[in-house]
N, C-alpha and C positions, 0 to 999 in steps of 0.2 A: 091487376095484381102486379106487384113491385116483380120482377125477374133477375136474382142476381145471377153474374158474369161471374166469374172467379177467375184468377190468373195466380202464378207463385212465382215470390221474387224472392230468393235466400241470400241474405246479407250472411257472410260467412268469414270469420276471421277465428284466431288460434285459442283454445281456450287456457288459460292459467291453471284451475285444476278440474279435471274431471271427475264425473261421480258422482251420482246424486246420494244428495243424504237421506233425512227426514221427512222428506215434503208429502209422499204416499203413507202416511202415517195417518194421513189428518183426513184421507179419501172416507168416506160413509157411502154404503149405498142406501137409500131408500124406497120406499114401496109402498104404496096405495094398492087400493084394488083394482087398479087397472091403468095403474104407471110404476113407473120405479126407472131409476137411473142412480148415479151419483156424485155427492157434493162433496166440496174442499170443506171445513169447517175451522174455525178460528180466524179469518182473512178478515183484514181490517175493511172497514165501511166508513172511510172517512168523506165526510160530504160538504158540497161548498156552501158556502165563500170558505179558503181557507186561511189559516197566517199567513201573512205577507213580509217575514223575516226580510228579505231583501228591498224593502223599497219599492217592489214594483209600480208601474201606472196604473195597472189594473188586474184584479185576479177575477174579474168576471171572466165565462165562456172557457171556468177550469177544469173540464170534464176530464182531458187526456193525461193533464200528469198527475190527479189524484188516482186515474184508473191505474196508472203506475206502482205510485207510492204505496198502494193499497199488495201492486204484486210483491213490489220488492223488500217492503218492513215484514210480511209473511215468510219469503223466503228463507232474510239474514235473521229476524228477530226474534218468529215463532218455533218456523219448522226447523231452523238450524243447519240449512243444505248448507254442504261446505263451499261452496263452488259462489255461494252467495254473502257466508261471513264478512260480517262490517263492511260491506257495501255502504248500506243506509245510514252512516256515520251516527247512529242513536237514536237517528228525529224520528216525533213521529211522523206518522202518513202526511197531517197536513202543511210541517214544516219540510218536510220532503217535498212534498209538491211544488217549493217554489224553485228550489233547486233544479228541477228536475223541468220544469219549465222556462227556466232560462235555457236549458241544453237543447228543447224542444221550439224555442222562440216563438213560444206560445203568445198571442196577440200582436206579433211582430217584435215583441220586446225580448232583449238576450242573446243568443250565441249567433255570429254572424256568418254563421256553416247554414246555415237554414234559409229552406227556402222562403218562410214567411219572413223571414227578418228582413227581406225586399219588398214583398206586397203588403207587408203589416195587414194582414187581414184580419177581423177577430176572431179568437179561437186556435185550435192548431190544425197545419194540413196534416192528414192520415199519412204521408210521406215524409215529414219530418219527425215521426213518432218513433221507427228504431232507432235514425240516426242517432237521434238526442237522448233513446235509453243507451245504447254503447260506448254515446262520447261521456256521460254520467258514469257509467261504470266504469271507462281508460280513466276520468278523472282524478289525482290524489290529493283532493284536499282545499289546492292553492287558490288564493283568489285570483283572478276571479272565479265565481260570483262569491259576493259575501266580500266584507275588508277584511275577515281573518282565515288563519287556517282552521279545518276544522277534520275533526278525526276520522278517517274511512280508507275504507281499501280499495287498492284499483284492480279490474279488471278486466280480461277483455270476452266478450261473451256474444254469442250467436245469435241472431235475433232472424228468426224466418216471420214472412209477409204473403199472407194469401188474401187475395185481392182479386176485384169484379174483372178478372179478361177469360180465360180462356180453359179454365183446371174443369169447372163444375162445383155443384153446390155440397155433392158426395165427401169431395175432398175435403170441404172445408168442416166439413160436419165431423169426419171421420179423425182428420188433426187436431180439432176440440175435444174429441173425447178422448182422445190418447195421451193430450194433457192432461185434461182433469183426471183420468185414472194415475197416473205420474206425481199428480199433486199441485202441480203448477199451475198458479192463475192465470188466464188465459186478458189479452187486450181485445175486446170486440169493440168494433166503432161498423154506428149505423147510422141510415144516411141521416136517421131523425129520432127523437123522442117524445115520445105523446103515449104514456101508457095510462089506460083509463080503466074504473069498474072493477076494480082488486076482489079475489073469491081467498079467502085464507081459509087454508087447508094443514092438518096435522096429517105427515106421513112420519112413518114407522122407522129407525135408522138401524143399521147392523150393530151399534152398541146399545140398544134396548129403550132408549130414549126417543123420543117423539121432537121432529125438526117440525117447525110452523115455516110455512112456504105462501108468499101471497102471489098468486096467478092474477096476470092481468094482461088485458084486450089489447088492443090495438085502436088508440083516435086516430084522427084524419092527420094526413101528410101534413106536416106544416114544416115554414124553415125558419122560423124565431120562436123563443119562449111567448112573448111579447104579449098575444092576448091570455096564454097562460095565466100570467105576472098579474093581471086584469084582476084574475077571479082570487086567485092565491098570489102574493106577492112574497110568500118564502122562496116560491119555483126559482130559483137560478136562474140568469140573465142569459142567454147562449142562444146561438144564431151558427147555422146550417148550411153549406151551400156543398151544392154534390158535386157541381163544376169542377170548383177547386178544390173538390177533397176534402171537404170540412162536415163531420159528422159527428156526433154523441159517441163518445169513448165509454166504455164501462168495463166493470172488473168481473170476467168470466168467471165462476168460482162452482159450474155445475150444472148439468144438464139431465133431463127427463124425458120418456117417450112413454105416451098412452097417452089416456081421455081423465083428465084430472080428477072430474064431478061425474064422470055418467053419464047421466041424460041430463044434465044442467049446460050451463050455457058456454063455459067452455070446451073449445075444436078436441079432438085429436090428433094427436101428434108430433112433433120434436119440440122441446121448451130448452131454453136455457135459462140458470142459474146467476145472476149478476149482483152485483154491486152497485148500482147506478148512482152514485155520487149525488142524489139529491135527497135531502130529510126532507121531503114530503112525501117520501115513499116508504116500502120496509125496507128491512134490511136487507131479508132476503126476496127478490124478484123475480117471477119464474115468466117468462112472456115467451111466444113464440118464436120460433127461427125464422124469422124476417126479417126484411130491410136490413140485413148483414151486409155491409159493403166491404168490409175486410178484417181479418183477424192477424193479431202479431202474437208472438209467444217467443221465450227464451227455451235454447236449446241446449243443456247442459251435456247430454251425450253424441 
């Protein structure tokens, strides 16, 4: 059994304005007969390969700044927090993504503040992930990246880091849902992705409508797509290493506690809600609280 570490690192600088807006608008909770928790609803689920507006060398191994672009065209686009207006300069999620992975130097490629932008490793480290959302948000516009200007606002905004040292797994669990109940989508990045065996399930939501939720297992540890790509060659190309920090980003968007099915084959117990940036999956994801190796979230108050 995987045993996460937790630790908290709070990057913390001044906010431009405070207040949240909209974004607990969009909370639902739902309920099975013997789960219920709840979800963000309307949050983009953009999956890769994305646009490649800027040229880049490669947008394979684009997991951490679609799980971004997915938080941040929700915040500025949908829910309308003020604290987030015209961030996302218009784009969507996936032309956002490349922006937002230059700032993250995502495959070593892009902002030279990063720590990959030295080891070019494929992928992004999970410590270059707030940087690069902050320095995204002080950004106004200017190239680079891009040869031209393009329209958005700057900001400067808080980004807390709970991460495998030293908190516990309570904390992290307990900061995940204090976002989702707030509305904010939440960054999880785990050490791997391998979800197999989806059971889709209709729960009941608090505006009277029925959300479809696909539950799904847990396959074997691996740290490339690679034999994935084998059987299904839609899977996205992406490669893992815990060493240096490089894991599966996805877009927190809601979490769940009970036994999903009953006596069927799904565990009891804590699920979360994501986005996982791959169309060979659903939309909505519900898998267990494992292999968490850290969570980032924006901190508006």
């Amino acid at each position: 059994m995987f045993r996460l570490r937790v630790g908290l690192i709070v990057f913390t600088v001044i906010l431009t304005t405070l207040g949240l807006a909209q974004p607990e608008e969009y909370v639902l909770r739902l309920r099975g007969d013997s789960i219920e928790g709840l979800y963000i609803s309307k949050v983009p689920d953009a999956s890769q390969p994305p646009p490649n507006p800027l040229a880049l060398q490669s947008v394979d191994n684009w997991c951490a700044p679609l799980a971004v672009a997915n938080t941040i065209v929700f915040l500025d686009q949908i829910a309308g927090a003020d604290w987030a207006a015209e961030v996302s300069g218009h784009f969507a999620p996936g032309d956002l993504s490349a922006y937002l992975g230059y700032f993250m130097a995502t495959n070593g490629e892009g902002s030279s503040n990063r720590v990959n932008s030295d080891r070019r490793l494929p992928g992004t480290l999970n410590r270059d992930i707030p940087y690069g959302i902050m320095d995204f948000a002080r950004w106004n516009g200017e190239p680079p990246p891009g040869r031209v200007q393009i329209r958005k606002e700057s900001y400067s905004w808080r980004v807390e880091v709970l991460r495998a040292e030293n908190v516990g797994i309570e904390t992290v669990w307990e900061a995940y849902c204090e976002s989702i109940e707030e509305g904010i989508p939440v960054i999880l990045c785990f050490a791997f992705w391998n979800p197999i065996k989806p059971t889709t399930l209709r729960l009941a939501s608090s505006t009277g409508d029925v959300t479809t939720i696909a539950f799904y297992l847990w396959g074997d540890q691996i740290t490339s797509t690679t034999a994935l790509r084998k059987e299904d060659p839609k899977i996205p190309e992406e490669y893992w290493d815990e060493f240096h920090g490089i894991g599966h980003a996805v877009t927190g968007v809601g979490f769940l506690r009970g036994d999903p099915d009953g006596r069927g084959p799904l565990p009891d117990g804590l699920w979360v809600i994501v986005h996982d940036n791959w169309g060979t999956t659903a939309e909505r994801v519900a898998i267990s609280w494992e292999y968490v190796v850290e969570m980032v979230r924006l901190l508006p108050w």
